[in-house]
N, C-alpha and C positions, 0 to 999 in steps of 0.2 A: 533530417531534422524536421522539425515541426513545432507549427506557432502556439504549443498549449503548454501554459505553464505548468510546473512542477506542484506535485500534490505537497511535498514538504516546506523546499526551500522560496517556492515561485518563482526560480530559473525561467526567463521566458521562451527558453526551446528546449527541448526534449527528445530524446532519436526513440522511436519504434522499430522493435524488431522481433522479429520468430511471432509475425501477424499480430501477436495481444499483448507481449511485455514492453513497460516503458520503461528505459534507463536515462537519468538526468545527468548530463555531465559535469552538471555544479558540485553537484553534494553526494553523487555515484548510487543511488535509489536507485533500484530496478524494482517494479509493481506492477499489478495487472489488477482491473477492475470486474470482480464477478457478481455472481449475480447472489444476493445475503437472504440464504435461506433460513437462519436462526442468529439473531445476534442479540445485542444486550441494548443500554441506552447511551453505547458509544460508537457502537455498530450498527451501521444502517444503507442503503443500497448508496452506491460511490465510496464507500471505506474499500480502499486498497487492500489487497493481500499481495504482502511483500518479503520477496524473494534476498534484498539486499538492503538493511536498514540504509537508512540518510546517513551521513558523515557528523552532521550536527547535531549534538546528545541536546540542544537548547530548541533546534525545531523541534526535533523528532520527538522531543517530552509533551511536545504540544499538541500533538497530531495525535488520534486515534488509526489504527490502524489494525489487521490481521495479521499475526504472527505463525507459521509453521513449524510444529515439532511433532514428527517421528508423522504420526497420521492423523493428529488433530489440529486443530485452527485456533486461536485463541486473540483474545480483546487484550492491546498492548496497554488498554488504561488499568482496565479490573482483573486482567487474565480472566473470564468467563469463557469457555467455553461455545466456541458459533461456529459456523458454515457456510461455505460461499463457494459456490462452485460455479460452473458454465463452460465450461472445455468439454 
């Protein structure tokens, strides 16, 4: 465990694991924060790219965030199309 809250729900502990992914055992978010080589004006460096949406359809509508499908990345507000990598 660890004292950083939750990017979604503000859980105030969070477990890290496999070195870079965070899973929140509030709301079950797993994210990892990379580095935003091309994003929109909802995407900017600290936007999550997430592995396991929030649980909460009322956070998570409120959050911006990086979404994965197939081999692209995309803005959960506009779906634009960005990038963010660092692994």
């Amino acid at each position: 465990m660890r004292q950083k809250p939750c990017y979604f729900c503000g859980h105030k502990e969070t477990i890290r694991f496999a070195e870079h992914w965070i899973f929140c055992p509030e709301c079950a978010a797993i994210y990892t924060h990379c580095i935003v080589w091309k994003g929109c004006k909802h995407v900017k460096e600290g936007t999550p790219v997430v592995r396991s949406d929030c649980w909460y359809k009322d956070v998570r509508e409120k959050k911006a965030y990086i979404e994965e499908h197939k081999d692209r990345q995309y803005c959960s507000v506009c779906h634009a199309v960005v990038e963010a990598d660092g692994w």
